[in-house]
Residue frames as qw, qx, qy, qz and C-alpha x, y, z in Angstrom:
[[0.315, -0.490, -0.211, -0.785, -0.97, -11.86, 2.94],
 [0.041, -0.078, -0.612, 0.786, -2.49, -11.29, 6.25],
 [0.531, -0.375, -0.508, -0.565, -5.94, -12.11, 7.05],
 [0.097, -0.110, -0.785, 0.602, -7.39, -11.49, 10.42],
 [0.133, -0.743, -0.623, -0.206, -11.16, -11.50, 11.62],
 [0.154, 0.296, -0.210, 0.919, -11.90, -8.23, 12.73],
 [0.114, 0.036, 0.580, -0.806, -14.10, -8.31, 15.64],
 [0.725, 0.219, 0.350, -0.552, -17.72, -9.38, 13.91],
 [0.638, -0.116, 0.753, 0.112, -18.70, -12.03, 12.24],
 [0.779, 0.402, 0.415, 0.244, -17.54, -12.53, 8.56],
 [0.027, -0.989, 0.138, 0.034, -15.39, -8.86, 8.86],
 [0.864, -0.025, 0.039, 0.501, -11.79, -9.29, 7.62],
 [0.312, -0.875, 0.268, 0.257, -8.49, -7.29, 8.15],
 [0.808, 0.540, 0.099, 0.214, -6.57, -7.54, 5.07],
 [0.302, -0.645, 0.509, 0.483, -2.27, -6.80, 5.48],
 [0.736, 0.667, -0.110, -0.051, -1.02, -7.27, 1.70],
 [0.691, -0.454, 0.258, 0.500, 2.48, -8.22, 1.83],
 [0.332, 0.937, -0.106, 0.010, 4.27, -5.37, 0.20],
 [0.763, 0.260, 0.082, 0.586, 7.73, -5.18, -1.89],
 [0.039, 0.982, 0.149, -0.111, 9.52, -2.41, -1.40],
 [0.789, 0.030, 0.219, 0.573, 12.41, -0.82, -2.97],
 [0.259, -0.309, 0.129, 0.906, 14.40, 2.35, -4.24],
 [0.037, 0.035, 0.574, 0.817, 12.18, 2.20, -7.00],
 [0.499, -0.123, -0.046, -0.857, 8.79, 2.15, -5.00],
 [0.614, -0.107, 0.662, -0.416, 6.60, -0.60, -3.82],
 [0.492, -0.131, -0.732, -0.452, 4.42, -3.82, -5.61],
 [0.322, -0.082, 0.809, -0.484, 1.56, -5.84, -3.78],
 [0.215, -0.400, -0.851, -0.262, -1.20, -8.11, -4.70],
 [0.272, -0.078, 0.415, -0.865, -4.37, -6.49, -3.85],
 [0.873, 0.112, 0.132, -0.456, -6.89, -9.28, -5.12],
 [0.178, 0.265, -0.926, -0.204, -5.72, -13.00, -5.56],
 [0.774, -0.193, 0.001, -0.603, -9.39, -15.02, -5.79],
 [0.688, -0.145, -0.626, 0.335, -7.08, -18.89, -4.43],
 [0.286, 0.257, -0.594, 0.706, -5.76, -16.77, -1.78],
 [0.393, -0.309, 0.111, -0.859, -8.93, -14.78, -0.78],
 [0.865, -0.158, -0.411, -0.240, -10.99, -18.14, -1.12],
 [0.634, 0.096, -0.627, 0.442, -8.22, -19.88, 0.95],
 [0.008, 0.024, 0.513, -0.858, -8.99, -17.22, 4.06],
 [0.071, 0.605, 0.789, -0.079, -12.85, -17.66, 3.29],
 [0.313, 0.558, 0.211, -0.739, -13.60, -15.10, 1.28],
 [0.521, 0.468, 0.628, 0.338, -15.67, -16.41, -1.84],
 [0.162, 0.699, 0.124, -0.686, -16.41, -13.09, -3.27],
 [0.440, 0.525, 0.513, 0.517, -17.17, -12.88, -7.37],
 [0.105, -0.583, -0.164, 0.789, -16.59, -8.84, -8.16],
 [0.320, 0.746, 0.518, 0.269, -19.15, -7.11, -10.88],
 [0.220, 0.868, 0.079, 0.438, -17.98, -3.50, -10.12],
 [0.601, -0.064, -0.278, 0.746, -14.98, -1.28, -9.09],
 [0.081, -0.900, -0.372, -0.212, -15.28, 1.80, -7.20],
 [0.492, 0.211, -0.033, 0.844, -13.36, 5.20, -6.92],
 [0.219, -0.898, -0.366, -0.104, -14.30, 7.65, -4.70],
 [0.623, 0.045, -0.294, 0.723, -12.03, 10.81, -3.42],
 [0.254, -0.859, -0.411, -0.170, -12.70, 13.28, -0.75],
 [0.055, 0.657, -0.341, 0.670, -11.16, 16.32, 1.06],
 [0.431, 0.063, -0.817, 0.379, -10.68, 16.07, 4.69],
 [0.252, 0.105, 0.462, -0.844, -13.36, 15.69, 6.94],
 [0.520, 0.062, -0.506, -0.685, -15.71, 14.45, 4.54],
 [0.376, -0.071, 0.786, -0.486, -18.03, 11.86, 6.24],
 [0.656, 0.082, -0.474, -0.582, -19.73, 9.16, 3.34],
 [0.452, -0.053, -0.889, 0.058, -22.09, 6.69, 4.74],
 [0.213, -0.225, 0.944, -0.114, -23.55, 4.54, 6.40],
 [0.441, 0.440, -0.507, -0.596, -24.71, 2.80, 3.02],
 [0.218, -0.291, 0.921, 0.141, -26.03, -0.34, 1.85],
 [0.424, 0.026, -0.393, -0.816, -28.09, -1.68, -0.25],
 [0.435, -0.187, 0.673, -0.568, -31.17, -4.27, 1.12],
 [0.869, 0.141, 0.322, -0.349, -32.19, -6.39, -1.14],
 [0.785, 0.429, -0.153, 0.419, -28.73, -6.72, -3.61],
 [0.500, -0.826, 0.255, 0.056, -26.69, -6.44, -0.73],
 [0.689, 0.583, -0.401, 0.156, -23.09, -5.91, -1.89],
 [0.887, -0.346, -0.044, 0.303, -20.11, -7.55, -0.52],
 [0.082, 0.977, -0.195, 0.004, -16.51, -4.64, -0.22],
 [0.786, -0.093, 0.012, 0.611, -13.32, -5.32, -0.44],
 [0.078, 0.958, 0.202, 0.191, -11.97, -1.44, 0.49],
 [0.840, -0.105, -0.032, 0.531, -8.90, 0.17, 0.33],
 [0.054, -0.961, -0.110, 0.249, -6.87, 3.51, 0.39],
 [0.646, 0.715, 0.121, 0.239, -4.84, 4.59, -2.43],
 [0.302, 0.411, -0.186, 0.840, -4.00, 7.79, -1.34],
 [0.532, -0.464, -0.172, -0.687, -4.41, 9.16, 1.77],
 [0.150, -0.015, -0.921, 0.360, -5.67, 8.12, 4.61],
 [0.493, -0.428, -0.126, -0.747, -9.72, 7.24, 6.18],
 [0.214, -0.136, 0.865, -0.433, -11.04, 5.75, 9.20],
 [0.524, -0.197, -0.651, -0.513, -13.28, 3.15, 7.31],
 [0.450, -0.032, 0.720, -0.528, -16.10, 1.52, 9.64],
 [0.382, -0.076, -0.840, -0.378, -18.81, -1.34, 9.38],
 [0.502, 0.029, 0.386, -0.773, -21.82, -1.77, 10.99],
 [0.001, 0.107, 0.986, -0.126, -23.49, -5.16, 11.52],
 [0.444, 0.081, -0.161, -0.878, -27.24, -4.98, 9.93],
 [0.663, -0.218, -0.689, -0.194, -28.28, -8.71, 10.38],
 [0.521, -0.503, 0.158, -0.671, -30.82, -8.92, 12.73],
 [0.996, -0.053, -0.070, -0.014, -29.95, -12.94, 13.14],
 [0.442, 0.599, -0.505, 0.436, -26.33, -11.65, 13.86],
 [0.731, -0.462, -0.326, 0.382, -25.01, -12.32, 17.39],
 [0.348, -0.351, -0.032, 0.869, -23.05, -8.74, 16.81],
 [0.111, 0.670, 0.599, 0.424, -26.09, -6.93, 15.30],
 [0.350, -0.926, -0.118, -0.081, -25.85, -3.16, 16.24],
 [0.556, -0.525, 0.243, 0.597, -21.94, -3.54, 16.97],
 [0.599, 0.785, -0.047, 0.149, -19.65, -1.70, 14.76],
 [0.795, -0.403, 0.218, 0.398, -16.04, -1.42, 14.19],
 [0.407, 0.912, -0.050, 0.014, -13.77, 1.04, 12.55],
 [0.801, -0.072, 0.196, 0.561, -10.01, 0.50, 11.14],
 [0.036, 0.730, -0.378, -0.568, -7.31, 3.62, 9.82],
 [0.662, 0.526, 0.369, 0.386, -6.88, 2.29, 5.71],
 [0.107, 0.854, -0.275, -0.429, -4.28, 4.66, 4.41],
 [0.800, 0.555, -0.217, 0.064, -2.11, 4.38, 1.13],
 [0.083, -0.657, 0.709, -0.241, 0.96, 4.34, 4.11],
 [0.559, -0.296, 0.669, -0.390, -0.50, 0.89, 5.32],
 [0.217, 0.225, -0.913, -0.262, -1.45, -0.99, 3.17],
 [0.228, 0.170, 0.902, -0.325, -4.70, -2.41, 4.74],
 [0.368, -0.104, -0.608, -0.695, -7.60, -3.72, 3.13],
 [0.302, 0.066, 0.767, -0.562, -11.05, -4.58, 4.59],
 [0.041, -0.019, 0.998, -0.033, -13.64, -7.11, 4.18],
 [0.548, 0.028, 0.227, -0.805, -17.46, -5.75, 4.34],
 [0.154, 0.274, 0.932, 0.183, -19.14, -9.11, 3.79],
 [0.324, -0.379, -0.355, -0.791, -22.91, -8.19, 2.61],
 [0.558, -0.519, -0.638, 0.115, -25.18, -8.06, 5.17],
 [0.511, -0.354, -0.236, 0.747, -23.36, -4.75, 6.87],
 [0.373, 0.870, 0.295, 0.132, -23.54, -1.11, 6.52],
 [0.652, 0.059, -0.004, 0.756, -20.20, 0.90, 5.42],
 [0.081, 0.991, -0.059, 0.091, -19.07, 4.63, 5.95],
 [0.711, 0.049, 0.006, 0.701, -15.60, 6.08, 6.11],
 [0.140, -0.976, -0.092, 0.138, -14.01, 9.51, 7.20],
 [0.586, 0.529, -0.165, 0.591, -11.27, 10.88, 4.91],
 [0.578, -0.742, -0.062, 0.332, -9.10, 11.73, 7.48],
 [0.406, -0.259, 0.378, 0.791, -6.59, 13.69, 4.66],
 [0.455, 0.698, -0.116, -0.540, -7.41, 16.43, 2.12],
 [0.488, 0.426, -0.717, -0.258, -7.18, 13.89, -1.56],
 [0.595, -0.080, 0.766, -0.229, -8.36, 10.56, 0.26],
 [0.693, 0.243, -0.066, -0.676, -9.06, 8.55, -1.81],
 [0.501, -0.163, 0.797, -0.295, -10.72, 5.02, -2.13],
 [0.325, 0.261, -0.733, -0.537, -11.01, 2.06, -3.98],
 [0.466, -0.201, 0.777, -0.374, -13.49, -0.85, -3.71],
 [0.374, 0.004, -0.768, -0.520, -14.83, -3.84, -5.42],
 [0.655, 0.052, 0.334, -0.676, -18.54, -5.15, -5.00],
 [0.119, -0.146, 0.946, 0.265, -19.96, -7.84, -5.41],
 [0.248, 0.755, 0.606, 0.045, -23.32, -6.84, -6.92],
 [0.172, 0.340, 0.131, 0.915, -24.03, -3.27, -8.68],
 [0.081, -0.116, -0.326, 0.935, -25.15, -0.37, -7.66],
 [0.124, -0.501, -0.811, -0.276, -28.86, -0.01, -7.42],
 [0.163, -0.171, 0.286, -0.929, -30.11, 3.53, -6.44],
 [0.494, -0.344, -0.170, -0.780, -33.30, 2.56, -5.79],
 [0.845, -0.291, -0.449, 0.015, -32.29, -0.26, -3.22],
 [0.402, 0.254, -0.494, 0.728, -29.79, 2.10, -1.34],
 [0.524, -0.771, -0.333, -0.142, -30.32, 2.93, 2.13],
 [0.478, 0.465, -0.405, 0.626, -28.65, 4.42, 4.77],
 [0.546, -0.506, -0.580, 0.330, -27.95, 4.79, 8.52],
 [0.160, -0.962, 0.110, -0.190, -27.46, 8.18, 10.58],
 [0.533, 0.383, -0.502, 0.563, -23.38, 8.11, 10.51],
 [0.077, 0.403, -0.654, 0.636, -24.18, 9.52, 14.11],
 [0.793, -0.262, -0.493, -0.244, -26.77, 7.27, 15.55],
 [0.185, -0.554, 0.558, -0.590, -26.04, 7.64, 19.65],
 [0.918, -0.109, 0.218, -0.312, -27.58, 3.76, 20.16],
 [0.910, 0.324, -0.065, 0.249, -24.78, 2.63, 17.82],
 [0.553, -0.781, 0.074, 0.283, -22.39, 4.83, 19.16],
 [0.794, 0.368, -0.009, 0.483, -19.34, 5.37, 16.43],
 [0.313, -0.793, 0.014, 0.522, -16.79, 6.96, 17.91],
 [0.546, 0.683, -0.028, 0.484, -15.54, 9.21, 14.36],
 [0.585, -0.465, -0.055, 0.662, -11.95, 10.88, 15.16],
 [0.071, 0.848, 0.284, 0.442, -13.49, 14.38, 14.57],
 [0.359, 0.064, -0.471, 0.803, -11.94, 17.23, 16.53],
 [0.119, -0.439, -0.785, 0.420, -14.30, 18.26, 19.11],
 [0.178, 0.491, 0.088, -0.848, -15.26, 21.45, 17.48],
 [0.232, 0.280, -0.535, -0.763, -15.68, 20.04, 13.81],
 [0.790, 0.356, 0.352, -0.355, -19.10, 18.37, 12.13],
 [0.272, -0.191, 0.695, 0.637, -17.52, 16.54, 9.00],
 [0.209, 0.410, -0.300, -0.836, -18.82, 17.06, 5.76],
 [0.341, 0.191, 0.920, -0.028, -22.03, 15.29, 4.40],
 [0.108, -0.134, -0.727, -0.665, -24.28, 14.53, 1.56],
 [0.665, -0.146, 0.068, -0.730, -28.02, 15.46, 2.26],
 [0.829, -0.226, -0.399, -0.320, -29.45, 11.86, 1.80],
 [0.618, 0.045, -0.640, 0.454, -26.49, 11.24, 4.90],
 [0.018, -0.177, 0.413, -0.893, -27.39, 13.91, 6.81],
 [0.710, -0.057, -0.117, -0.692, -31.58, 13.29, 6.33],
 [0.609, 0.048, -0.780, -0.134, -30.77, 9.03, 7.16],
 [0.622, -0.505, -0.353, -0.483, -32.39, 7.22, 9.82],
 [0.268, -0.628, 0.615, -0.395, -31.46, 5.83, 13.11],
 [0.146, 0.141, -0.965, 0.167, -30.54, 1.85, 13.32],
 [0.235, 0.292, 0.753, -0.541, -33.79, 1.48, 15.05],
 [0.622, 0.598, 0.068, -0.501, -36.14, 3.11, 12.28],
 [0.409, 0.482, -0.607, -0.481, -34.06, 1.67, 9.15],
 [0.955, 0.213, -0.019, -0.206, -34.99, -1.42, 7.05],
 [0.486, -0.604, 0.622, -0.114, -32.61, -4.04, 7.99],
 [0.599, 0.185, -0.730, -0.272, -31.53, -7.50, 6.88],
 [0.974, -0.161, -0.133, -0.085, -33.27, -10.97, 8.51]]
């Protein structure tokens, strides 16, 4: 396996090392020596399945006081996943950074807690797995404005199209107005 930081601090780039044969593929997609061994401690409490048409645009999520940790991954499909650096005691607070995850690659990524996550299904059927490391707490979720022009994500939208979004995503704040982590 293949473990590279990805460009902020505690963000990993996950390669699986994948079998392949006439008869189709194998990989390890969680091994908790290995993970530990690249420095990720991570204890998972809940798995998540999520699948969207293309264009769909979910995020930019997290919760703020049971801030989960992601491990995220693409099945099927293919999305351009991103993170966004919410600790105000970061040194890359305000940066963000976005990776292709398809079920052709094979990459997996890292959200430590402390970040906020979105992803554009860049295929009709995306669709995405991820394990947390805390549950899901609607009443601690928050969210950024996926377009936020201070934070700047470049999404690989064609220049005519708006992608496809859940009121509380469309109605979320701007980096600057949202409750943050310390």
């Amino acid at each position: 396996m293949k473990v590279a930081d990805a460009g902020l601090s505690g963000l990993k780039l996950i390669e699986p090392r994948r079998f392949e044969d006439e008869r189709g593929f194998f990989f390890e997609s969680w091994n908790r020596r290995t993970f530990e061994e690249q420095g990720i401690d991570a204890e998972f409490v809940q798995d998540n399945h999520s699948g969207s048409a293309k264009g769909v645009l979910r995020g930019l999520h997290y919760q703020l006081t049971r801030p989960q940790g992601k491990l995220v991954r693409v099945v099927r499909g293919a999305a351009f996943d991103v993170a966004l650096d919410i600790r105000t005691s970061s040194a890359t607070f305000g940066r963000w950074i976005g990776f292709v995850l398809s079920a052709d690659n094979g990459r997996m990524l890292w959200v430590p807690p402390g970040f906020a996550h979105g992803f554009l299904s860049l295929e009709d059927g995306t669709e995405l797995l991820y394990k947390c490391t805390d549950f899901y707490a609607p009443k601690d979720e928050r969210s950024i404005l996926w377009s936020d022009p201070a934070v700047g994500i470049d999404w690989p939208l064609p220049d005519t199209a708006a992608p496809l979004l859940a009121a509380k995503d469309r109605s979320a704040p701007l980096l600057r107005d949202a409750e943050v982590y310390s």
